[in-house]
C-alpha positions as CSV (number, residue, x, y, z in Angstrom):
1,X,88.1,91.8,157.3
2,X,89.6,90.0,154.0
3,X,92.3,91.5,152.8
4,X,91.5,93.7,149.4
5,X,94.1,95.2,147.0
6,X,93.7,97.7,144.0
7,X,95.4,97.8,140.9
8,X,95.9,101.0,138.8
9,X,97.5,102.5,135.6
10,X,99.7,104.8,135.3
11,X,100.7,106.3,132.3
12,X,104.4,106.7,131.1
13,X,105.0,110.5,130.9
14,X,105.3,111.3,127.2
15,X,103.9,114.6,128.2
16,X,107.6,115.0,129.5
17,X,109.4,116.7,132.4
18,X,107.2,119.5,134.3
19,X,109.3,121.9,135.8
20,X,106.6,124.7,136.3
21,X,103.1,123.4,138.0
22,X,102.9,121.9,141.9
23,X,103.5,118.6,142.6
24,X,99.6,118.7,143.6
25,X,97.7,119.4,140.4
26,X,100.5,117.9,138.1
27,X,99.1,116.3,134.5
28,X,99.6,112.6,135.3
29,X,101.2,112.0,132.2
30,X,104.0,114.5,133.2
31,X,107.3,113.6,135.0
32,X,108.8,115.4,137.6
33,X,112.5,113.9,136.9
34,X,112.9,112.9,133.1
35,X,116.7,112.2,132.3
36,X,118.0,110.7,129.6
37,X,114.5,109.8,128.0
38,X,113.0,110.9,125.1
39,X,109.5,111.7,125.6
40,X,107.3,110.1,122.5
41,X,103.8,110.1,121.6
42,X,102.9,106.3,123.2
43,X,106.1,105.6,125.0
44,X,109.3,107.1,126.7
45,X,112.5,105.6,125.1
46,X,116.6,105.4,126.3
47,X,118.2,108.1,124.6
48,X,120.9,106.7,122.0
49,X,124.5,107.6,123.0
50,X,127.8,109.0,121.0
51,X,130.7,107.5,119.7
52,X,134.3,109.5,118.6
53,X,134.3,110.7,115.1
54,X,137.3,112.7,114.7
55,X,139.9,111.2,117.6
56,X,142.7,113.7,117.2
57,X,144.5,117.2,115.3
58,X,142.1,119.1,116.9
59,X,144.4,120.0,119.8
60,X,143.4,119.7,124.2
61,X,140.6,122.4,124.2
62,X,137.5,122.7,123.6
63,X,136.2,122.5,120.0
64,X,133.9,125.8,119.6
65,X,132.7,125.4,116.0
66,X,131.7,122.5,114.1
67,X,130.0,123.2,110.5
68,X,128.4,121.5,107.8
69,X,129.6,122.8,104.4
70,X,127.0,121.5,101.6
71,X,127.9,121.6,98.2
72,X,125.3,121.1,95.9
73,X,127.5,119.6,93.4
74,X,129.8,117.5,95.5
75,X,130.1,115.2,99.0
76,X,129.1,117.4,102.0
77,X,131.7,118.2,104.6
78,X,132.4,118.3,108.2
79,X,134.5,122.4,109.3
80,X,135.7,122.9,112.4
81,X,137.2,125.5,114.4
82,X,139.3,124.7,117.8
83,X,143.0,126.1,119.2
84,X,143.8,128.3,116.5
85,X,142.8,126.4,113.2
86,X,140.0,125.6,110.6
87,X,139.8,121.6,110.2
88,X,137.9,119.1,107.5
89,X,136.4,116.6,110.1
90,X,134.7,114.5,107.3
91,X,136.1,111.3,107.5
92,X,135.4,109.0,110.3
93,X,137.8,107.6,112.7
94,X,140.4,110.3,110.5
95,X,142.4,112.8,112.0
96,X,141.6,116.4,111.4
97,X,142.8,118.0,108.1
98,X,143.9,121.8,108.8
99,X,142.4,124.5,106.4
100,X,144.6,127.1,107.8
101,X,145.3,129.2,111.0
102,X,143.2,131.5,113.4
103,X,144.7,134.4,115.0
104,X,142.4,135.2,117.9
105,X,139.0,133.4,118.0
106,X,137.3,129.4,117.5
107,X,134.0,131.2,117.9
108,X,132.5,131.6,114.5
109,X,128.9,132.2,113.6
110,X,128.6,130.8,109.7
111,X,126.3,130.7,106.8
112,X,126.0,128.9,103.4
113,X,125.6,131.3,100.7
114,X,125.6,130.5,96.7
115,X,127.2,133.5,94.2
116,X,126.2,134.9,91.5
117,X,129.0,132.2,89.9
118,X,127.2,129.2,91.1
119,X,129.9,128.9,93.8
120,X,128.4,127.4,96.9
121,X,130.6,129.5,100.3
122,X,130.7,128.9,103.8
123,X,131.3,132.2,105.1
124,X,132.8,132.9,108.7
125,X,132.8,135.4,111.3
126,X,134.0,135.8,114.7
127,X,134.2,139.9,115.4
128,X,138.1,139.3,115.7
129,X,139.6,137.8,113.1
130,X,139.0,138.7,108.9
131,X,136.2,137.2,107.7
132,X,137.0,134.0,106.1
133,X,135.2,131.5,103.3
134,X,135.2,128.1,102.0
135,X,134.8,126.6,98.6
136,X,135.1,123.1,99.8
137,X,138.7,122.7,98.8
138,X,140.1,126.3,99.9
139,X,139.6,129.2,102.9
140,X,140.5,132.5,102.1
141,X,139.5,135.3,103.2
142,X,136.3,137.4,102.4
143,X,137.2,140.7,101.2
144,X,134.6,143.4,102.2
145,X,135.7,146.8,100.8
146,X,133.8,149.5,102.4
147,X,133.9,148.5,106.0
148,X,137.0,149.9,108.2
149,X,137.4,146.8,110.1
150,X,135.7,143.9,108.6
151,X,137.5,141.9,111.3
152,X,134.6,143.3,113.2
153,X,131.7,141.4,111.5
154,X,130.7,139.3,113.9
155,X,127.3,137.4,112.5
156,X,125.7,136.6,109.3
157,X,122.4,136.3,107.9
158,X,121.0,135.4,104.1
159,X,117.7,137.2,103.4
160,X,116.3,137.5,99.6
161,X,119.8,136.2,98.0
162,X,121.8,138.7,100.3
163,X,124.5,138.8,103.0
164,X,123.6,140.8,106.0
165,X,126.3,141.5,108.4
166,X,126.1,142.3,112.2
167,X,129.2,144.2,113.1
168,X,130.3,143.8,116.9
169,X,129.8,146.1,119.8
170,X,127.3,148.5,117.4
171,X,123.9,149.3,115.8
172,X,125.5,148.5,112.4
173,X,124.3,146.0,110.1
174,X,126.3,145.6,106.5
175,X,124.2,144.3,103.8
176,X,125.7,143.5,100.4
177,X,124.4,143.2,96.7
178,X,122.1,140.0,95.5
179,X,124.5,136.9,95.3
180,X,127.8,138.5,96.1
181,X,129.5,136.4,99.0
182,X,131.9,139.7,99.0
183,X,132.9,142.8,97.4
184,X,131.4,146.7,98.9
185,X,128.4,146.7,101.6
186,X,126.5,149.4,102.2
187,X,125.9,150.7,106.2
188,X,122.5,150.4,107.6
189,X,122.5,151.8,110.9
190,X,119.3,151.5,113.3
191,X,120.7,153.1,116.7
192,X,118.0,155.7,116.5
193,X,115.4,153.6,115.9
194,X,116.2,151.2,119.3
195,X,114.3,152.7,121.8
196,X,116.0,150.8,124.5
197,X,119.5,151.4,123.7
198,X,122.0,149.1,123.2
199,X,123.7,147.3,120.4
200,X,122.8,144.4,117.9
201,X,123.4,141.3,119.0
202,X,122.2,139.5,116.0
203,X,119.6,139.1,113.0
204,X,117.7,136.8,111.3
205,X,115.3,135.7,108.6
206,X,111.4,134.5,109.6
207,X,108.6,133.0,107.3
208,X,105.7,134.6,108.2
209,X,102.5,132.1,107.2
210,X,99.7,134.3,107.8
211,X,96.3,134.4,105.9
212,X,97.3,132.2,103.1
213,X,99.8,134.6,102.6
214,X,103.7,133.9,103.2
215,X,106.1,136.6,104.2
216,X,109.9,136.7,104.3
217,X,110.8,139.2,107.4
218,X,114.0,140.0,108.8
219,X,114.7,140.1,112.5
220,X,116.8,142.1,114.8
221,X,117.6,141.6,117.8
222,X,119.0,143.6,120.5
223,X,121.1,142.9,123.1
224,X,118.6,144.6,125.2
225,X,115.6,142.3,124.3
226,X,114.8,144.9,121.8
227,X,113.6,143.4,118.5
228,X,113.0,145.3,114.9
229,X,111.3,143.1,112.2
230,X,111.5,144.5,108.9
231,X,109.7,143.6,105.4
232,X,111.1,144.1,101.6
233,X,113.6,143.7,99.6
234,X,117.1,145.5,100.8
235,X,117.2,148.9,103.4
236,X,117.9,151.0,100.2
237,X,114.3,149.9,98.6
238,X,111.5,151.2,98.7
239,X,109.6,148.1,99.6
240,X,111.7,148.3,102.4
241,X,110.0,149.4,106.1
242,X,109.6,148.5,109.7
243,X,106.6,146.5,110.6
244,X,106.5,145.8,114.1
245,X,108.9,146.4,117.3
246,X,108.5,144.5,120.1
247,X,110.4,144.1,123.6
248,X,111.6,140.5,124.7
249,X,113.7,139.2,128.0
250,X,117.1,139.8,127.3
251,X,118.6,137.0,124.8
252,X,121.6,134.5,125.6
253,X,124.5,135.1,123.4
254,X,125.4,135.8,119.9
255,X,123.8,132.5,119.0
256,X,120.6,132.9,120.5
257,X,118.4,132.7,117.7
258,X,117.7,129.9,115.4
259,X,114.8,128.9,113.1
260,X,112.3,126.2,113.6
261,X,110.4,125.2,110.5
262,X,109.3,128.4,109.6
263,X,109.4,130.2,112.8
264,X,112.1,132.1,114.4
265,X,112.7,131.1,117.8
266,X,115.1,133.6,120.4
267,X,116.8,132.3,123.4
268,X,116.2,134.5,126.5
269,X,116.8,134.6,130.1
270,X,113.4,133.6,130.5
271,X,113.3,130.9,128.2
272,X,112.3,130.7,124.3
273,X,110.2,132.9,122.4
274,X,108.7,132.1,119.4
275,X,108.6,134.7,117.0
276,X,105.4,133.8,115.7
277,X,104.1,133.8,119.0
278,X,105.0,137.5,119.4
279,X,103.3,138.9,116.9
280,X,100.2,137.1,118.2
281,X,100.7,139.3,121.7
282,X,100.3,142.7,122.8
283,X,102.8,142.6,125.6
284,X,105.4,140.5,126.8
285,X,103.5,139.5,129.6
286,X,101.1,137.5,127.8
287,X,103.6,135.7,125.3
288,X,104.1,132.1,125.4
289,X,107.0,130.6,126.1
290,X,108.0,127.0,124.4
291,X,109.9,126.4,127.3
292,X,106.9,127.4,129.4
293,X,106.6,123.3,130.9
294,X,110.3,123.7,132.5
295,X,110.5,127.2,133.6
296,X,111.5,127.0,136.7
297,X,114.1,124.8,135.9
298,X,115.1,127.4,132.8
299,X,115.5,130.1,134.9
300,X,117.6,128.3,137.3
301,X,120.3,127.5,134.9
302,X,120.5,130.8,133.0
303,X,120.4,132.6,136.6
304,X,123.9,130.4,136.9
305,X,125.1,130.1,133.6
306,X,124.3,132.4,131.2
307,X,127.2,134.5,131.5
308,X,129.3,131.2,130.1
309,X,129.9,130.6,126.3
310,X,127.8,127.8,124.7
311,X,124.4,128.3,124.8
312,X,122.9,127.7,121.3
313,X,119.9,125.3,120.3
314,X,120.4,122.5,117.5
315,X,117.1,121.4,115.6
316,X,117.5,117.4,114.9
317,X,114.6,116.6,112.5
318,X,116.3,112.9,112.4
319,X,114.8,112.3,115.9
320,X,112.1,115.3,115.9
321,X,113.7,116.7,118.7
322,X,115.6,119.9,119.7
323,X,118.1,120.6,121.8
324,X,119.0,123.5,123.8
325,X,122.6,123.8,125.1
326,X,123.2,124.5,128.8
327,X,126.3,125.0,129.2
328,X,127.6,124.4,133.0
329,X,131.1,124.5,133.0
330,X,133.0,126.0,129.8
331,X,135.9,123.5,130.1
332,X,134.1,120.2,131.6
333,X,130.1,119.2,131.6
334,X,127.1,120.9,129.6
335,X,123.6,119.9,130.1
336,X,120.8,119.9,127.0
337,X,117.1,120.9,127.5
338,X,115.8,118.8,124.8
339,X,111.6,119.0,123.2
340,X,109.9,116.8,121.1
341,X,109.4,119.2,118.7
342,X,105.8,117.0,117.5
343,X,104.2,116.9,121.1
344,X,106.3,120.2,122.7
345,X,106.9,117.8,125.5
346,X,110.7,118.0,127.6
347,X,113.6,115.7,128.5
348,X,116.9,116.7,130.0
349,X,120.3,115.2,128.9
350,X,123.4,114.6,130.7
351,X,126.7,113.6,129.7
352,X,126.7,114.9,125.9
353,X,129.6,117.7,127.0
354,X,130.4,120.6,124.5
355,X,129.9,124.1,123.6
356,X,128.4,123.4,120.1
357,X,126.3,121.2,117.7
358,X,125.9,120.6,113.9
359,X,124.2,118.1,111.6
360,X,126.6,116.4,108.9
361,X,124.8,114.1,106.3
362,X,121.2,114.9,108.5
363,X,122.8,113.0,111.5
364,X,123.7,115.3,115.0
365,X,127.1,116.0,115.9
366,X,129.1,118.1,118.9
367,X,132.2,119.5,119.4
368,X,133.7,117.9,122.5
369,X,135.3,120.0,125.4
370,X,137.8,117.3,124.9
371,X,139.6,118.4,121.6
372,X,137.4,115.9,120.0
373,X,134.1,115.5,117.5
374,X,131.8,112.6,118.3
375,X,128.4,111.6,116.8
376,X,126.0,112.1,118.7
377,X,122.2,109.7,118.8
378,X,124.8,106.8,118.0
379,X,124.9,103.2,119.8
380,X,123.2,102.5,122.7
381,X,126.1,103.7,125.3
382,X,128.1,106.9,125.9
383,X,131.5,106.2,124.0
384,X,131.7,103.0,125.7
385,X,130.4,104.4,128.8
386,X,127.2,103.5,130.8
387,X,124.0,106.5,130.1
388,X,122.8,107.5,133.4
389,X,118.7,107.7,133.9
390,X,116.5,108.8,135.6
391,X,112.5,108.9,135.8
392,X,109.8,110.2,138.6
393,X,106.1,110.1,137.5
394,X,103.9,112.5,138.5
395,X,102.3,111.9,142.0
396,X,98.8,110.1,141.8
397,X,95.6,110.0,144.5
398,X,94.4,106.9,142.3
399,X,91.1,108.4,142.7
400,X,91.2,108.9,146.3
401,X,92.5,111.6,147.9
402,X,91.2,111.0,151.9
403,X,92.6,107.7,152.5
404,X,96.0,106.5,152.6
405,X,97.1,103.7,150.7
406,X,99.9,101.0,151.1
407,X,102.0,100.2,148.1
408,X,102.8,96.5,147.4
409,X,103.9,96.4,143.6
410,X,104.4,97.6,140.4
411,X,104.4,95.7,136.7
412,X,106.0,97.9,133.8
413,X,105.1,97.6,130.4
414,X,108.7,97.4,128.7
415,X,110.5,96.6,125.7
416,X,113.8,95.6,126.5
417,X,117.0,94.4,124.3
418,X,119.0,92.7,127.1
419,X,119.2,92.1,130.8
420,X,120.1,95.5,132.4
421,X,119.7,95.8,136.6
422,X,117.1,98.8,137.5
423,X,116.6,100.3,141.1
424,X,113.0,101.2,141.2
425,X,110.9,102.6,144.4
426,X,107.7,104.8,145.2
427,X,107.8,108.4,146.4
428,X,105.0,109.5,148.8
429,X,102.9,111.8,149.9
430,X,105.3,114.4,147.9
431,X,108.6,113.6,148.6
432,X,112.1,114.5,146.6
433,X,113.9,111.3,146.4
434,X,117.4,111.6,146.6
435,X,118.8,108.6,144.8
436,X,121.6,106.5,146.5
437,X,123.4,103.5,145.2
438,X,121.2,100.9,144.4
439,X,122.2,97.1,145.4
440,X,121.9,95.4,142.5
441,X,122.8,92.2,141.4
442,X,122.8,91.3,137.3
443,X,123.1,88.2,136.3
444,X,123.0,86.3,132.7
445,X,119.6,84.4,133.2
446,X,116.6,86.1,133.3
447,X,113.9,86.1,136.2
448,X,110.7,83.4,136.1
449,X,107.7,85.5,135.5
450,X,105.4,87.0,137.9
451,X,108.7,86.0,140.7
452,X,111.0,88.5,140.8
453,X,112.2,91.3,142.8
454,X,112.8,94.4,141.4
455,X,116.0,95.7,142.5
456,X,117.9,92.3,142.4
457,X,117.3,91.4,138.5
458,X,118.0,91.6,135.5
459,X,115.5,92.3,132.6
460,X,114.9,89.4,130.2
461,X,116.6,89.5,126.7
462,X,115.2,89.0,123.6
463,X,113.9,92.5,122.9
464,X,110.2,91.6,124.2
465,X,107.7,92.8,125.9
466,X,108.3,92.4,129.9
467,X,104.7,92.9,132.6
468,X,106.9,91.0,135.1
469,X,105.1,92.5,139.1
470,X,108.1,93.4,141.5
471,X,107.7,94.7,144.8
472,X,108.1,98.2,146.7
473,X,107.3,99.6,149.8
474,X,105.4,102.9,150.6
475,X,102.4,104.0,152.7
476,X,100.8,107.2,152.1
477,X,97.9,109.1,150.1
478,X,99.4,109.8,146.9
479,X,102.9,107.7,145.1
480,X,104.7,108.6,142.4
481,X,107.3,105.7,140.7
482,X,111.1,106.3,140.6
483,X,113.3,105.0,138.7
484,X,116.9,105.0,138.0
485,X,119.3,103.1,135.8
486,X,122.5,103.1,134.2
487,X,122.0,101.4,130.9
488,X,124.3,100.1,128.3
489,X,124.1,98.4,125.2
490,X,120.6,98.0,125.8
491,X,117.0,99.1,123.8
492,X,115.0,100.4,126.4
493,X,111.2,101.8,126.0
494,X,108.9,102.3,128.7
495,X,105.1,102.3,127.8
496,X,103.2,102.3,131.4
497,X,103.0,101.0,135.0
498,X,100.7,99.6,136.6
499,X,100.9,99.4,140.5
500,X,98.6,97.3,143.5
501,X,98.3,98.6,146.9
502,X,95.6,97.8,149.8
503,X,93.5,101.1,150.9
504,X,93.5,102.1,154.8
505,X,91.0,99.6,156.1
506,X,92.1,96.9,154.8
507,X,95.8,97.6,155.5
């Protein structure tokens, strides 16, 4: 009998890492291993890496704050808050300039907020130490004159040109008068109304789009999942009432909640809930996570982590991607969760280590559990350092689920800035590769076309397009393509594979 092969596509998986359905019934544009990738609409592409931005006066721990400060009128600033001290981190390659001491805490929750002066305020709170603000030149402290222990405020929120203050360990929210960044607050306590108990863990302001008709809300949230939405203009008003209550999984941390265009978006132990989404449900049962494609993998990590400081989620319009802080030790390694917030597809990265982000001048930025600030989405390597990859398609029948198939080759469809070694292999018939140390020899000239093996050479330069076929070895009914690389200094963007193998009966 001749001998007959078969050539298929397979698609790159811009529909991003699945961490929820079977390996069975999987999308097959999904990936069950996406590391270090950032899913995109046509194509999967190398995550850029980091470079040092402030090197030093920052002190050996673990920078927990870093803040942009944006003055209208002037050059924005980089404010951050590590062993004991406020620091202006503006200046590349610049050692930290103090802004004064801290008594207790790094862990500040922040807001900009504009007075009735015209004087644009970073204000500061970390439900230990008095409240502080920043002018852009000075930090003093903010003076609150009707609260007992205003070292107890613990979170800020602006809604309709006023401060509202969560105070620590209570059911107490402080709200003050339009555009004072200080001065008295009047007390507005909703422990009664909390059904489930507890004490507010934070609060937040929601655009409601809803019928041609937009509506300012403000949230809060519970530490027992518990949240209160309110409309109007201040609790003293009589605009002012409760329109809706609604019970969530419990959230992760004091900064839990953050806003995504218009939408507020929790952080829970079951992954995160879109406000908008809520209001949409009757029960809890029936909301929809936007983590919902990597749940398992969600509730893995909060079951193990969520009891450690750091978990927050950074929205990067830059890159249209955000990124949800996992973090797995306090002192050494974090993970990030990261979506394409276009396609609501899912990547995982590694090796971005720290307890906080900020943008400065729109660009991404993290505090380091180093003493350090870097950039982040900078260069193509990780302070010098290779990025670690990794990549499994979903597995594929090619059509034919009843007869096995033996897999001969694959051809790529990459773009490519430089030579880079790759180990690539197929998965069958459902297996978890465990990835050991590829051997793989780079070299500066680049393979003949159509005549090179995979896992011996390096990619051609020139930042082309490569379809170069390399071989691989698997027998079985269904394959998925792995793929792992350490890349540096490299452009790497991966639009789809194709792959040949010989059905049974003709094997």
């Amino acid at each position: 009998m001749p001998v007959r092969s078969v050539s298929a596509s397979v698609p790159a998986p811009v529909g991003g890492w699945n961490a929820r359905d079977p390996l069975a019934i999987m999308a097959p544009q999904d990936a069950v291993k996406l590391v270090n990738f950032i899913p995109n609409t046509t194509s999967v592409t190398l995550r850029n890496g980091f470079r040092v931005h402030t090197p030093s006066g920052l002190g050996a721990g673990a920078v927990e704050t870093v803040i942009e400060y944006s003055n209208p009128a002037g050059a924005r600033q980089l404010i951050a808050a590590a062993n004991n001290g406020l620091f202006n981190c503006s200046t590349l390659n610049a050692g930290a300039t103090s802004l004064g001491t801290i008594t207790t805490s790094n862990r500040f929750q922040t807001a900009m907020f504009k007075d009735a002066g015209g004087t644009s305020f970073l204000v500061m709170f970390n439900g230990a130490d008095v409240p502080k603000k920043y002018n852009g030149t000075t930090v003093t402290t903010a003076a609150y004159t009707t609260i007992a222990t205003p070292a107890n405020l613990i979170h800020p929120t602006v809604y309709k040109n006023r401060l509202y203050l969560t105070e620590k360990n209570t059911t107490i929210i402080h709200y003050g008068a339009t555009n004072a960044v200080e001065g008295a607050v009047v007390a507005f306590d909703v422990g009664s109304l909390l059904k489930l108990g507890g004490k507010v863990l934070f609060t937040g302001a929601w655009s409601l789009n809803s019928n041609a008709d937009l509506s300012d809300l403000f949230v809060i949230v519970s530490d027992m999942g518990e949240c209160l939405v309110y409309s109007g203009t201040n609790p003293g008003a009589a605009d002012w009432g409760i329109v809706g209550r609604y019970y969530l999984p419990v959230p992760i941390g004091i900064r839990a909640g953050y806003s995504l265009g218009a939408d507020f978006i929790i952080i829970t132990q079951s992954g995160g809930i879109s406000m908008s989404d809520v209001l949409q449900n009757s029960s809890a049962s029936s909301y929809n996570k936007i983590t919902d494609k990597i749940n398992n993998a969600f509730s893995e990590v909060t079951e193990l982590y969520s009891a450690n400081f750091g978990w927050e989620c950074q929205v990067y319009p830059r890159r249209n991607i955000a990124l949800v802080n996992i973090p797995v030790s306090p002192t050494t390694r974090s993970d990030q969760f990261v979506v394409n917030t276009l396609t609501g597809a899912w990547t995982r990265f590694t090796g971005w280590n720290t307890s906080t982000f900020s943008l400065f001048n729109e660009n991404l930025y993290f505090g380091g559990l180093d003493g350090k600030i870097y950039q982040a989405d900078f260069s193509n390597n990780d302070n010098g350092a290779k990025i670690p990859t990794e990549l499994k398609t979903a597995f594929s029948y090619f059509g034919d689920e009843t007869r096995q198939k033996q897999f001969l080759m694959v051809r790529p469809i990459v773009a490519s800035s430089a030579d880079e070694p790759v180990f690539f292999d197929v998965d069958v018939d459902f297996e978890q590769q465990v990835f050991g140390t590829a051997s793989i020899v780079s070299s500066e000239t680049t393979s003949s076309w159509d005549a090179a093996t995979w896992d011996v050479s390096p990619w051609g330069g020139g930042n082309a397009i490569a379809r170069n076929w390399y071989s691989v070895s698997g027998v079985g009914y269904a394959a998925s393509l792995v793929l792992k690389a350490d890349f540096q200094n490299v452009t790497f963007d991966l639009a789809a594979f194709n792959i040949m193998y010989k059905p049974a009966g003709y094997l």
